[in-house]
C-alpha positions in Angstrom: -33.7 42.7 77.2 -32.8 40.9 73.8 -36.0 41.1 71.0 -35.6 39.6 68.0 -38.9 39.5 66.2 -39.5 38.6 62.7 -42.5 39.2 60.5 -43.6 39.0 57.2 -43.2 35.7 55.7 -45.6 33.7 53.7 -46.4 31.0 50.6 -45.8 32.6 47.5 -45.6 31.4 43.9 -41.8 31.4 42.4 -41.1 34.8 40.7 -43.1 36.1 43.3 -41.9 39.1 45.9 -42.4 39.4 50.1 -40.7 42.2 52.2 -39.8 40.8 55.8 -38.8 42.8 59.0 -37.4 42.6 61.7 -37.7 44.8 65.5 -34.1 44.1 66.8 -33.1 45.7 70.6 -32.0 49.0 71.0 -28.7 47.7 72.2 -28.2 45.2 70.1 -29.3 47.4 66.5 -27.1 50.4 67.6 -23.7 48.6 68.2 -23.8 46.0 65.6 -24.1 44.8 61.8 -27.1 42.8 61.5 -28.4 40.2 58.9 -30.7 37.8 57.8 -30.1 34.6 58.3 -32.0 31.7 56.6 -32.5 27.9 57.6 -34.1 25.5 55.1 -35.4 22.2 56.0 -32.8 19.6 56.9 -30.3 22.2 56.9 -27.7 24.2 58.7 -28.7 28.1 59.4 -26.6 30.4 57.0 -26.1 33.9 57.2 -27.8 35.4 53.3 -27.5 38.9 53.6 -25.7 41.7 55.9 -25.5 45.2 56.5 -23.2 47.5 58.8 -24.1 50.7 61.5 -23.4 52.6 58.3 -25.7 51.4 55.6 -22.9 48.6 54.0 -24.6 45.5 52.2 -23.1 42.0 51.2 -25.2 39.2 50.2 -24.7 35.7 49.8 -23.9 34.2 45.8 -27.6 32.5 46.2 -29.7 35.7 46.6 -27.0 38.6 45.0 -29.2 40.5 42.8 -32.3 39.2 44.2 -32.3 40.6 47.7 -32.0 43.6 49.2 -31.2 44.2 53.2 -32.0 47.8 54.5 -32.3 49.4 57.9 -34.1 51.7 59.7 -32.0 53.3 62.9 -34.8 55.4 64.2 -36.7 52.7 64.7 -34.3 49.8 65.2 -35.7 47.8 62.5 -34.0 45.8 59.3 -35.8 44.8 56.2 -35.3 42.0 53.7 -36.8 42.5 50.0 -36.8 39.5 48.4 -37.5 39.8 44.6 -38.0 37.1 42.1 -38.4 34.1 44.9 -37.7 30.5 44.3 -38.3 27.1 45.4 -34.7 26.9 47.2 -35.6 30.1 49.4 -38.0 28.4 51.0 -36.8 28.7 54.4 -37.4 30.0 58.1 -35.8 33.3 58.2 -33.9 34.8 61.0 -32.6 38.5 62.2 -29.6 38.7 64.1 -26.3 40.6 64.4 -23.7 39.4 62.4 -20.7 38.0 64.0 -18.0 40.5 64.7 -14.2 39.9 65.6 -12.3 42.1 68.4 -8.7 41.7 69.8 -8.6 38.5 68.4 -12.0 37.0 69.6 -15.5 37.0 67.6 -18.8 37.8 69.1 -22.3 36.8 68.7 -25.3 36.7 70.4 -26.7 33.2 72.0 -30.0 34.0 71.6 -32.4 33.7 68.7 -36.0 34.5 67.6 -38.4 32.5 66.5 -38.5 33.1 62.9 -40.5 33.9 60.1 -41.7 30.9 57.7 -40.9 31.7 53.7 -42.3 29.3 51.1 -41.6 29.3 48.0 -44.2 27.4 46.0 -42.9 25.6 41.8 
């Protein structure tokens, strides 16, 4: 079975921090490089920050240097700590794997969790 469970948001003051995990499935966490996606109101979902099987990080422009994305593989979990929060992170906040291309083809999974709220209060 797919679980994608996200936890750990909340309404915090910009400048402010807030750690978020994620419990991903065994067979999902194992196989692929997973990410944190975000979703602000009114607009499209967009992958902010990645990391392979092997420990690799990339990060969107908007959080570089703000964010970091770690993982745990004993206990199939991924973390997001987001340092120095503003207004425009506000956001609900998504694990998943990220997107992967074979023979040609790219692969992701349809299936999504239900989020964790982040707000970023001015």
């Amino acid at each position: 079975q797919v679980q994608l469970v996200e936890s750990g948001g909340a309404l915090v003051q910009a400048g402010g921090s807030l750690r978020l995990s994620c419990i991903a499935s065994g067979s999902v966490f194992s196989v692929n490089a997973m990410g944190w996606y975000r979703q602000p109101p009114g607009h499209q979902r967009v992958l902010v920050a990645g990391i392979s099987t092997g420990g690799y990080s990339n990060y969107a422009d908007s959080v570089k240097g703000r964010f970091t994305i770690s993982r745990d593989n004993t206990k199939n979990e991924i973390y997001l700590q987001m340092n120095n929060l503003k207004p425009e992170d506000t956001a609900v906040y998504y694990c998943n794997m990220v997107p992967r291309e074979h023979d040609g083809d790219w692969y992701m999974l349809d299936y999504w969790g239900q989020g964790t709220q982040v707000t970023v209060s001015s």
